[in-house]
C-alpha positions in Angstrom: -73.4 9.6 -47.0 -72.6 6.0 -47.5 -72.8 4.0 -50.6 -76.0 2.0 -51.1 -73.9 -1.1 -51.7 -70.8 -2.2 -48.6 -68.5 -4.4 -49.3 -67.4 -6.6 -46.2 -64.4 -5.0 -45.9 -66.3 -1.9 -45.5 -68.7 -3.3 -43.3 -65.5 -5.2 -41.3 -64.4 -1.3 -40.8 -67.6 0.1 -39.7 -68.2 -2.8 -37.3 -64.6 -2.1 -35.6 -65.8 1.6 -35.6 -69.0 1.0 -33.4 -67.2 -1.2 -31.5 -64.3 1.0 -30.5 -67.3 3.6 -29.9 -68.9 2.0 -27.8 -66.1 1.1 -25.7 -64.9 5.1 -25.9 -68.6 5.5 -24.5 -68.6 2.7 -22.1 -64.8 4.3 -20.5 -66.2 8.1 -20.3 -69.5 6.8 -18.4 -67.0 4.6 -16.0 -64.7 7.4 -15.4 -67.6 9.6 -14.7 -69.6 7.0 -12.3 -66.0 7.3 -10.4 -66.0 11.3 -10.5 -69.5 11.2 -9.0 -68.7 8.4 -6.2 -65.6 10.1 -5.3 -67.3 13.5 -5.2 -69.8 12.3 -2.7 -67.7 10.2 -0.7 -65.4 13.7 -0.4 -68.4 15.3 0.5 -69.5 12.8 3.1 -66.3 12.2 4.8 -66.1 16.6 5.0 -69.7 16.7 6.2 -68.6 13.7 8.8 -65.6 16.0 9.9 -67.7 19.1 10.3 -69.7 17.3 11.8 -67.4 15.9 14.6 -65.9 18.9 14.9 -69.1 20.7 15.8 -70.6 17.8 18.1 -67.6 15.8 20.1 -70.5 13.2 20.5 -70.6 9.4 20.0 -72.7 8.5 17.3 -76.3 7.9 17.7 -77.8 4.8 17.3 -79.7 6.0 14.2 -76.7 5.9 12.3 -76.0 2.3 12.8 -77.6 0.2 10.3 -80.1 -2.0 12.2 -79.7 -5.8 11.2 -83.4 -7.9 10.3 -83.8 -11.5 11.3 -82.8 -13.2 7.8 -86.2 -14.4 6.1 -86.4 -18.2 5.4 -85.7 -19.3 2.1 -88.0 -22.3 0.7 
């Protein structure tokens, strides 16, 4: 429960509180983008091998990415 009427040192202290919040927040969701993209690169790279493993094969042209002609630009 805050007072009705903040001071601006108290509002000074509650801006520095959101902001160190939000940079708290903005770290855990960075960390966590990184947990995911490593997670599913580990996955890939594992699925790759079993893969391999499985099927000594070249692989097939479907999993090159095909290149377009480059669309003018006006």
């Amino acid at each position: 429960h805050f007072p009705t009427i903040l001071f601006p040192s108290g509002l000074e202290y509650q801006r520095q509180q959101l902001i160190s919040e939000r940079q708290q927040f903005h770290l855990e969701q960075l960390k966590a983008a990184e947990f995911r993209a490593r997670q599913n690169a580990h996955q890939r790279l594992a699925a790759e091998q079993q893969q391999a493993q499985q099927t000594p094969t070249p692989p097939s042209p479907q999993a090159t990415p095909t290149t377009t002609s480059p669309s003018p630009v006006n």
